[in-house]
C-alpha positions, 0 to 999 in steps of 0.5 A: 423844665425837663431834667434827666437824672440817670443811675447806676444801681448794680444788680439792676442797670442803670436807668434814667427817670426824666422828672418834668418840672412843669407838669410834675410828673416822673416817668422812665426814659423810653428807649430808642436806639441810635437807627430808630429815626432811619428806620421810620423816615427811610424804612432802613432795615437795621436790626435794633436790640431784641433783648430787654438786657440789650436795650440798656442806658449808658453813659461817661465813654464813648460806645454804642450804650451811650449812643442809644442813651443820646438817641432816646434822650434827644428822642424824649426831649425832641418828641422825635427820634432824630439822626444819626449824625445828630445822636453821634454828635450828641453822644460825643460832645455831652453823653460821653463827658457826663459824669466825670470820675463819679460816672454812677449818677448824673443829671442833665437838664433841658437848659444844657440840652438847648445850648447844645442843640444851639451850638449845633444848629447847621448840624442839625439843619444838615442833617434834617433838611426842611424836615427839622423840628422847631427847638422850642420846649414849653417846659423850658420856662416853668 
């Protein structure tokens, strides 16, 4: 199973490390941001963030930081950069709610990201047509 443990360790940013249970293996969340599925599928020209200090992780309010955190959270877990509409949905229902009054650290675990994708399926359904990838995650069961 997937985890995704996310910090806020000032000078640095934050930054978000995924630890797959399963395989053992920790790695960085790879960034992508919000438009990066209308990009590859339409070829939409949408400029994204050409600086490094503009590809950043955030989290506990709604806003663009939190929408590119949605994005490459669903991105990593999905294997897909997934559309908009679903990133929004993501951002709002689950990103903006993490942390509560504590909004330095979080963790966000596959099972939680199932039951949203769950609750969210004719969204998702809408949004990708016959294109929709299967929501099956070989982590799930360790």
């Amino acid at each position: 199973m997937k985890i995704y443990h996310g910090t806020r360790a000032a000078p640095y940013g934050t930054a978000i490390i995924v630890h797959d249970t399963t395989s053992g293996q920790e790695y960085p969340l790879p960034y992508v941001d919000k438009h990066e599925h209308e990009r590859r599928r339409y070829g939409t020209v949408i400029p994204g963030p050409t600086r490094a200090d503009q590809r950043t992780f955030e989290w506990g309010y709604e806003g663009v930081g939190p929408a590119d955190t949605a994005a490459s959270i669903l991105a990593d877990y999905l294997d897909a950069p997934q559309p908009v509409v679903i990133v929004q949905a993501f951002k709002r229902d689950i990103v903006a709610r993490i942390g509560g009054v504590d909004r330095g650290v979080f963790d966000l675990d596959a099972a939680s990201i199932r039951t949203w994708a769950a609750a969210n399926a004719e969204l998702c359904a809408r949004a990708w047509g016959a294109h929709a990838p299967e929501l099956t995650d070989e982590t799930e069961e360790a």
